[in-house]
C-alpha positions as CSV (number, residue, x, y, z in Angstrom):
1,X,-50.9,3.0,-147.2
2,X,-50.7,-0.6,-146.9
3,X,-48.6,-2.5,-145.3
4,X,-46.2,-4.0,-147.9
5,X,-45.4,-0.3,-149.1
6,X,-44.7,0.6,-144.9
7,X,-42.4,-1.9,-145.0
8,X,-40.8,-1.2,-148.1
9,X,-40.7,2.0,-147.4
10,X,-38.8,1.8,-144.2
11,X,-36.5,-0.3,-145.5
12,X,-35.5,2.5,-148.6
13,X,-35.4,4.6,-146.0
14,X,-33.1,2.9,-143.8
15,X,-31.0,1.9,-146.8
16,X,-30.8,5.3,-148.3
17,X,-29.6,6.6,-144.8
18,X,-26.6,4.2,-144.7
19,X,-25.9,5.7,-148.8
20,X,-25.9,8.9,-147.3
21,X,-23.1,8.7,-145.2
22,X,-21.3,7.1,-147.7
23,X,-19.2,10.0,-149.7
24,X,-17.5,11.7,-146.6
25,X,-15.7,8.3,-144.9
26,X,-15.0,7.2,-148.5
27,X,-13.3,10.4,-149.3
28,X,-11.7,10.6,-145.7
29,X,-9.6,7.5,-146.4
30,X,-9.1,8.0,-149.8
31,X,-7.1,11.2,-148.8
32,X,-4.6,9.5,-147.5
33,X,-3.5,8.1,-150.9
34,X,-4.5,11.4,-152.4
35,X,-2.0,13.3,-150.2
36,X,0.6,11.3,-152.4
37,X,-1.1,11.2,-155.7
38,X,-2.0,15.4,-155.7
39,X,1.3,16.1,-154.0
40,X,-0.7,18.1,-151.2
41,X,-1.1,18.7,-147.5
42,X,-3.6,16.8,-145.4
43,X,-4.9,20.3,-144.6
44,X,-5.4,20.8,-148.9
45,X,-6.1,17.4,-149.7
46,X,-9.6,17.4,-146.7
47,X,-10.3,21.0,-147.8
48,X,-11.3,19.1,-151.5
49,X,-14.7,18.3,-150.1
50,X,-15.5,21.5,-147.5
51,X,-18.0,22.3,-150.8
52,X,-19.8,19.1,-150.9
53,X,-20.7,19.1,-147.3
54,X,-21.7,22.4,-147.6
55,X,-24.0,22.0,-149.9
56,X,-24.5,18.5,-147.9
57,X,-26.4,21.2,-145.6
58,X,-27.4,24.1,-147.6
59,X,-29.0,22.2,-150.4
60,X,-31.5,20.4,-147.7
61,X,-34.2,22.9,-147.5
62,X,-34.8,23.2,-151.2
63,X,-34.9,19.2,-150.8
64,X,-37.2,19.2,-147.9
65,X,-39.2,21.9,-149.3
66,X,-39.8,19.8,-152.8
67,X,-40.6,16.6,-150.6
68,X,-43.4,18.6,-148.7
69,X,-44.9,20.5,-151.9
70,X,-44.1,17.7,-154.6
71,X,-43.2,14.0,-153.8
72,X,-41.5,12.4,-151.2
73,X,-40.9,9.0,-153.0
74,X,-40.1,11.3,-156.2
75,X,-37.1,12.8,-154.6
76,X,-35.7,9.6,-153.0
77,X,-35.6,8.7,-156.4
78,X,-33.7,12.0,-157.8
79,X,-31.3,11.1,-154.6
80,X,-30.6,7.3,-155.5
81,X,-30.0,8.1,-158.6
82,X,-28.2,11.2,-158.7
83,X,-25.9,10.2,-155.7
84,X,-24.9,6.9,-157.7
85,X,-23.7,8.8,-161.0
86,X,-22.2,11.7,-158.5
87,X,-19.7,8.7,-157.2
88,X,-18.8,7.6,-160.3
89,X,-18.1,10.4,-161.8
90,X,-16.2,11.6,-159.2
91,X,-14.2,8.1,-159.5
92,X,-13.5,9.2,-163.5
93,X,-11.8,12.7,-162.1
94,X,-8.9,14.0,-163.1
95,X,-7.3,16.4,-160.9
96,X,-7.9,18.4,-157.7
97,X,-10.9,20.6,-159.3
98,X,-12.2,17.6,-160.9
99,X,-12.6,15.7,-158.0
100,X,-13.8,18.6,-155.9
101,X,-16.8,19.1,-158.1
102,X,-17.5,15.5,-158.1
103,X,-17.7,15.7,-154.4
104,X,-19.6,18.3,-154.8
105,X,-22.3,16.9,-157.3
106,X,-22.6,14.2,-154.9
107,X,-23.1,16.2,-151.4
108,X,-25.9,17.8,-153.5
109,X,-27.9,14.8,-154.6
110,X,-27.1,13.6,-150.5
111,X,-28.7,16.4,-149.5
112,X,-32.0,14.9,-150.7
113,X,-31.7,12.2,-148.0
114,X,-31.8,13.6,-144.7
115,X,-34.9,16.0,-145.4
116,X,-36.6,13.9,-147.2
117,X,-36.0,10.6,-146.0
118,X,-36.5,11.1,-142.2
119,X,-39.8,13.2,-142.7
120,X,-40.9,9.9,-144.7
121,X,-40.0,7.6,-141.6
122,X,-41.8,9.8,-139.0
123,X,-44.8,9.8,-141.2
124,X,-45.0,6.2,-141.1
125,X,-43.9,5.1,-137.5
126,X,-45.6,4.7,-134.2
127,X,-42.6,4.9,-131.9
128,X,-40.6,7.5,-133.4
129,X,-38.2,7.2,-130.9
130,X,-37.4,3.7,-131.4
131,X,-37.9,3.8,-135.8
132,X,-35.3,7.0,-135.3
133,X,-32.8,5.1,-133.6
134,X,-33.1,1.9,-135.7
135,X,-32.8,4.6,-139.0
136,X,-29.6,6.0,-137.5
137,X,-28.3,2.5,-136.9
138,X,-28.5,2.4,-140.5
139,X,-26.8,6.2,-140.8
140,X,-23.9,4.7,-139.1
141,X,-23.1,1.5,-140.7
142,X,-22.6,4.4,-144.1
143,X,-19.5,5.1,-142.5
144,X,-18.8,1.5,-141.3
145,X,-19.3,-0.1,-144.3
146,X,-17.7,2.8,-146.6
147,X,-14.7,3.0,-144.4
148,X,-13.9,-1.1,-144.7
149,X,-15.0,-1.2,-148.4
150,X,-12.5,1.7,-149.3
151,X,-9.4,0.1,-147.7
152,X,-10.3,-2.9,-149.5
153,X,-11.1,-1.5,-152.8
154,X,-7.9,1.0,-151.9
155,X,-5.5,-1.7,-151.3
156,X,-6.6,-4.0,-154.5
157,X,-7.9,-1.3,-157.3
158,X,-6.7,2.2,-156.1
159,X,-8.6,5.5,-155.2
160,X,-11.1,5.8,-158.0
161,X,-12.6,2.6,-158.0
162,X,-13.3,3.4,-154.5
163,X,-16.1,6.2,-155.9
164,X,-17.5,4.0,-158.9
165,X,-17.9,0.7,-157.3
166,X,-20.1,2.4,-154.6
167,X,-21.7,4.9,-157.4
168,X,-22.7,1.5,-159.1
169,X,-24.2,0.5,-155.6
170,X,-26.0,3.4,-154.9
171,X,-27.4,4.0,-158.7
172,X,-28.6,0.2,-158.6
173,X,-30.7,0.7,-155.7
174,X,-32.3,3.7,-157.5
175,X,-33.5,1.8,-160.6
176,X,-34.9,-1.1,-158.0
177,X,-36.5,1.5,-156.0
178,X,-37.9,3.1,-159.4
179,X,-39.4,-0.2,-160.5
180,X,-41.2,-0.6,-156.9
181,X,-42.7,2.9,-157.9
182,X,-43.3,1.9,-161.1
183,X,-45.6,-1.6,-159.8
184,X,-47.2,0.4,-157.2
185,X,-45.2,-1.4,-154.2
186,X,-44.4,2.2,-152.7
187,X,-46.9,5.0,-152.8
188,X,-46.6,8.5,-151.5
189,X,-48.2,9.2,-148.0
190,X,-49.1,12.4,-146.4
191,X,-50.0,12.1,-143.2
192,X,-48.9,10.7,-139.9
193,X,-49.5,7.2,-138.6
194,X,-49.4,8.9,-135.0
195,X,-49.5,12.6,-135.2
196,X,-47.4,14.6,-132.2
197,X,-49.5,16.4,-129.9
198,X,-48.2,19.8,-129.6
199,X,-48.9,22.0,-126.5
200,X,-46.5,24.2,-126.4
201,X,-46.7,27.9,-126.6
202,X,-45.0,30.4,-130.0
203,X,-42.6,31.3,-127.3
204,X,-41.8,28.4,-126.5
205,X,-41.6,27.2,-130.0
206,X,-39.1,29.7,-131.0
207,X,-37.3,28.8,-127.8
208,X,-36.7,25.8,-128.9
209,X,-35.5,26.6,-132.5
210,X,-33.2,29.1,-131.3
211,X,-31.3,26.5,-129.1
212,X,-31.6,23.7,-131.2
213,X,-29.6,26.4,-133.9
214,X,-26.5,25.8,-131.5
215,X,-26.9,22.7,-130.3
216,X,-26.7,21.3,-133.7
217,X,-24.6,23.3,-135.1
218,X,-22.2,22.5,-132.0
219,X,-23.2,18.4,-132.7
220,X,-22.2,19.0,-136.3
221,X,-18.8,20.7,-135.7
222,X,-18.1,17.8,-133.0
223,X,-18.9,15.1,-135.9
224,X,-17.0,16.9,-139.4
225,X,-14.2,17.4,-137.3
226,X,-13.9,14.4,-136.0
227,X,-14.8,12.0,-139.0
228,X,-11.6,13.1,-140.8
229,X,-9.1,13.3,-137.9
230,X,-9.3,9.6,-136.9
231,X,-8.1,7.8,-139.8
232,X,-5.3,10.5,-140.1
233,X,-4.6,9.9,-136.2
234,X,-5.0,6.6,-136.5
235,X,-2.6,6.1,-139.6
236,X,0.0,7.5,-137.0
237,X,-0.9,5.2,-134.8
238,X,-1.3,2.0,-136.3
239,X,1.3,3.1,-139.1
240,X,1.8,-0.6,-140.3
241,X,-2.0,-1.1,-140.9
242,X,-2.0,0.0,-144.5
243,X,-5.0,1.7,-146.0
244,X,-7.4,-1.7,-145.0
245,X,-5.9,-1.9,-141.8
246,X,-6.8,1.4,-140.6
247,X,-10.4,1.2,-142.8
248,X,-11.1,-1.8,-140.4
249,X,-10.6,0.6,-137.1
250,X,-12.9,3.3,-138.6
251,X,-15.3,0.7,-139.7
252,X,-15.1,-0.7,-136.4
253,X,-15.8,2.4,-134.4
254,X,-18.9,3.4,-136.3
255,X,-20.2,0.2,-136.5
256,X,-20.4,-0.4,-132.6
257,X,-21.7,3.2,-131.9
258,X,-24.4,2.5,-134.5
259,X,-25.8,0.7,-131.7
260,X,-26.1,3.5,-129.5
261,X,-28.6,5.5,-131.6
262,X,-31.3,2.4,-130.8
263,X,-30.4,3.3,-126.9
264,X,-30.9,6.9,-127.6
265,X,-34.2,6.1,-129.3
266,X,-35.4,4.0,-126.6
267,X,-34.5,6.5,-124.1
268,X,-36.3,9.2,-126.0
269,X,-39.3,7.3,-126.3
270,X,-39.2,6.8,-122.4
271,X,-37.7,9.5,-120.6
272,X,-38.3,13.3,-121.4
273,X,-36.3,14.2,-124.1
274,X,-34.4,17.2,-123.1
275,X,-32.8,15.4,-120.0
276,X,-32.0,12.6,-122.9
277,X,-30.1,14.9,-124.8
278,X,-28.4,16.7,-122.3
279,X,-27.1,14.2,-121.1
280,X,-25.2,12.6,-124.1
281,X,-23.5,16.3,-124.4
282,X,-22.4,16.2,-120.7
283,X,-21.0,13.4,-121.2
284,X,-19.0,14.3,-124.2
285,X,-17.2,16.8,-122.5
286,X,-14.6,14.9,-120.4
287,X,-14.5,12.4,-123.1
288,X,-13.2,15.9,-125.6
289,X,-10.7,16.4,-122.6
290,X,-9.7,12.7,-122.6
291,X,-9.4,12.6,-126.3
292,X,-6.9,15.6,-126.3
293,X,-4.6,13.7,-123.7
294,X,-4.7,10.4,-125.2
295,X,-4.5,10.9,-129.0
296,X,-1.4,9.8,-130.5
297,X,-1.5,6.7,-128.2
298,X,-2.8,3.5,-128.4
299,X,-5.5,3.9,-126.0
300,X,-7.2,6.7,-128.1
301,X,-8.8,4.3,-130.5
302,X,-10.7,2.8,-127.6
303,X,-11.8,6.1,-126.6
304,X,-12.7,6.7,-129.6
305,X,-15.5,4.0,-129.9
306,X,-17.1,5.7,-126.9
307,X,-16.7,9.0,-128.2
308,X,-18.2,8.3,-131.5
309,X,-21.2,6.3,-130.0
310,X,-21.7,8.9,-127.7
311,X,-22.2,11.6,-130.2
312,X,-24.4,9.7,-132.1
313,X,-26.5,8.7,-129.3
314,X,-27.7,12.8,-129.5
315,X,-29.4,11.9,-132.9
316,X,-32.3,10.2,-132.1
317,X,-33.4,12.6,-129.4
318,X,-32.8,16.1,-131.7
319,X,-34.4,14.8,-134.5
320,X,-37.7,13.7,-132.0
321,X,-37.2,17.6,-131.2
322,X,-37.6,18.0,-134.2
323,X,-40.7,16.1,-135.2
324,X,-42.7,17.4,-132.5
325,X,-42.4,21.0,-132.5
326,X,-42.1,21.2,-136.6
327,X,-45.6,22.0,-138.0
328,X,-46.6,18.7,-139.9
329,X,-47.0,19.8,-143.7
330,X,-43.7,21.7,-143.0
331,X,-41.6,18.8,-141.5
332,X,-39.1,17.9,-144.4
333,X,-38.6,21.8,-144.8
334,X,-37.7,21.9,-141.1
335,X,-35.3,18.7,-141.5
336,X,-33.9,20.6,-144.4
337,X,-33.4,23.6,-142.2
338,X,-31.9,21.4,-139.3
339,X,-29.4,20.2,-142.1
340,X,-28.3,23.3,-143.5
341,X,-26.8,24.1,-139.9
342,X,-26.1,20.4,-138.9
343,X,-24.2,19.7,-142.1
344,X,-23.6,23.2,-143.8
345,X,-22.2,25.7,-141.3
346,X,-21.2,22.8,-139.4
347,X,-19.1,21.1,-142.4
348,X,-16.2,24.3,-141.7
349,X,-15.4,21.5,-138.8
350,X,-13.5,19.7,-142.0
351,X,-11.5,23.3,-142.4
352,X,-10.6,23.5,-138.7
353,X,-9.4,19.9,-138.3
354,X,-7.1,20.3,-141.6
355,X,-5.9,23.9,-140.2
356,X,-5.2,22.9,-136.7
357,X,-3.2,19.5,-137.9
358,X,-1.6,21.5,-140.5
359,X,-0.3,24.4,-137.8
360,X,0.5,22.2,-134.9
361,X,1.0,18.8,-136.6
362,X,-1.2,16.9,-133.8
363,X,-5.1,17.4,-132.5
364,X,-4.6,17.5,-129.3
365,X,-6.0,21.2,-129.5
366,X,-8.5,19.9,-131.7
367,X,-10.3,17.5,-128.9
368,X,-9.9,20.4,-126.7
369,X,-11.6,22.8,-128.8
370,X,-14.3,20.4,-129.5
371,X,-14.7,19.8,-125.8
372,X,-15.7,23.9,-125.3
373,X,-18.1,23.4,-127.9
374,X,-19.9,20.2,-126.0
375,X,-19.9,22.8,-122.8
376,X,-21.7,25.4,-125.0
377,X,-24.1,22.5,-126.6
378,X,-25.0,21.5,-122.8
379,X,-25.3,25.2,-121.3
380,X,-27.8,25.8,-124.4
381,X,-30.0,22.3,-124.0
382,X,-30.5,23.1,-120.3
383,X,-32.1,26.6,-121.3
384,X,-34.9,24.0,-122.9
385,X,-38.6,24.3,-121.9
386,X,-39.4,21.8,-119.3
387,X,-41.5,19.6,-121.7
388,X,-45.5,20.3,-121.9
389,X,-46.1,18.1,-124.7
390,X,-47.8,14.4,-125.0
391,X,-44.5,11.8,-125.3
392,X,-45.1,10.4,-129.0
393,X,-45.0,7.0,-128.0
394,X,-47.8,7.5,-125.9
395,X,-49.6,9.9,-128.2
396,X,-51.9,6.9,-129.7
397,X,-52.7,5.2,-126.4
């Protein structure tokens, strides 16, 4: 593999993880014009796009599995591609139904990404640690970025040029990265520039698994519940903001805990791993009890940059989890599999924030419930296996 197609290929990758994160946000501030538009609760309007980030989840192991036994580089193209017309066709919707299949179409083809696209990067990194927390730098800014371009596109076009202008975006980048196939600038690679060391025993290996089951489906009912209750708290909040104002908070807030996931990948890289993650998840749990005090008032949007970044900061060290207990030739599969619970079962978060501001008209019982499930995420990551395995960063020394 030489060096320009690394490069390039990193920096698809990178790219394709901000485009992933794109549809959820957008659709998150959109509903607050949709609430007006469909004549709907918050609680109806959110529950519009509880199928595409199911299948957000549940579509990733067929993705990852396709990546491992067919193409990589093949299916990043199905994802840029597919996502882009996904967007815009769910911009051209008519209707409740309508625009729920559109977001469906498009958490499908987003599936693709995580699977796919993160198995690529570990393939072709030294420090996994570090290229993980740079990548979900780039995951962040998706909601960054599509939060501030919706309340601008919002505010001066309306709702459904807030799908197709992305869509354009997103399908744009497809044909580029098509052409780059086409000249030979990015070729498929199968192996690792610096292959894990593995020592640990099947025990142990299911061990893991088993707990990284809760942990991330705990993670991923912390983030889909709280992705669409801040711009609705938020609009409460800042009430005067308008649709830009409050896309400029959001944007803000995900684009200073981007920064985070570089921490956490440094960290990961230098200290074991489990005490890593456990810690961001100990941590979370006064911030959940902070959260369910404070929302409503003007300091919960500073909390919520430190909540946010905080979360985030997990990423880095589950996915090096990930990488170094998954068998090689099996990696995107076991990406996939991480999504489907990380993204699918977790994406019923979206359900239980709409229910529980529907029934009580606030989330303060939200943050409390979400700080239980950082206590079970932390009970679960201590029951780790001290780790017996060579650090990756230090595997090729």
């Amino acid at each position: 593999m030489s060096e320009k197609s690394v490069k390039l290929s990193l920096g698809f990758s990178c790219v394709g993880h901000t485009y992933s994160h794109f549809f959820s946000p957008i659709f998150y501030i959109a509903a607050l014009s949709l609430e007006i538009t469909l004549t709907k609760t918050h609680g109806e309007v959110v529950a519009l796009i509880v199928v595409g980030n199911l299948l957000f989840g549940f579509a990733a192991p067929v993705a990852g599995w396709l990546g491992d036994k067919w193409s990589s580089v093949g299916m990043m193209a199905i994802y840029y591609v597919g996502m882009g017309a996904a967007l815009i066709l769910t911009g051209l919707s008519n209707g409740a139904f309508m625009i729920a299949a559109g977001l469906a179409l498009t958490g499908m083809f987003a599936s693709i990404y995580h699977p796919v696209g993160i198995a690529w990067l570990v393939r072709s990194s030294k420090q996994i640690g570090t290229a993980l927390g740079i990548n979900g730098v780039f995951g962040n800014l998706g909601p960054a970025v599509a939060a501030l371009m919706t309340g601008i596109i919002i505010d001066t076009f309306g709702w459904r040029w807030a799908f197709i202008i992305p869509g354009v975006l997103v399908l744009g980048t497809g044909l580029l990265f098509c052409f780059c196939l086409y000249k030979g600038w990015v070729v498929e690679t199968k192996h690792d520039r610096n292959p894990p060391k593995v020592s640990a025993s099947k025990k142990d290996l299911v061990r893991v698994f088993l707990i990284l089951a809760v942990t991330m489906l705990s993670g991923g009912i912390i983030f889909q519940s709280t992705q669409p209750a801040l711009p609705k708290a938020f609009s409460e909040v800042l009430a005067n903001d308008g649709a830009f104002g409050i896309s400029v908070w959001i944007a803000g807030i995900y684009g200073i805990s981007s920064l985070m996931q570089i921490v956490g990948g440094k960290l990961a890289d230098r200290y074991p791993v489990k005490l890593v993650y456990l810690g961001c998840y100990l941590l979370q749990i006064p911030l959940m009890a902070l959260a369910s005090l404070m929302v409503g008032n003007i300091g919960f949007v500073g909390l919520a940059i430190v909540m946010v970044a905080i979360n985030t900061g997990a990423l880095p060290a589950e996915n090096m989890l990930v990488a170094k207990y998954a068998p090689p030739k099996y990696r995107a599969l076991s990406y996939g599999l991480k999504f489907v619970v990380a993204f699918g079962f977790a994406g019923l978060g979206v359900l239980l924030e709409g229910a529980i501001y529907d029934l009580t008209g606030g989330f303060s019982l939200l943050f409390a419930i979400l700080g239980g499930v950082a206590v079970i995420s932390a009970t679960a990551i201590w029951m780790l296996p001290n780790e017996q395995i060579t650090p990756v960063a230090q595997a090729a020394e």
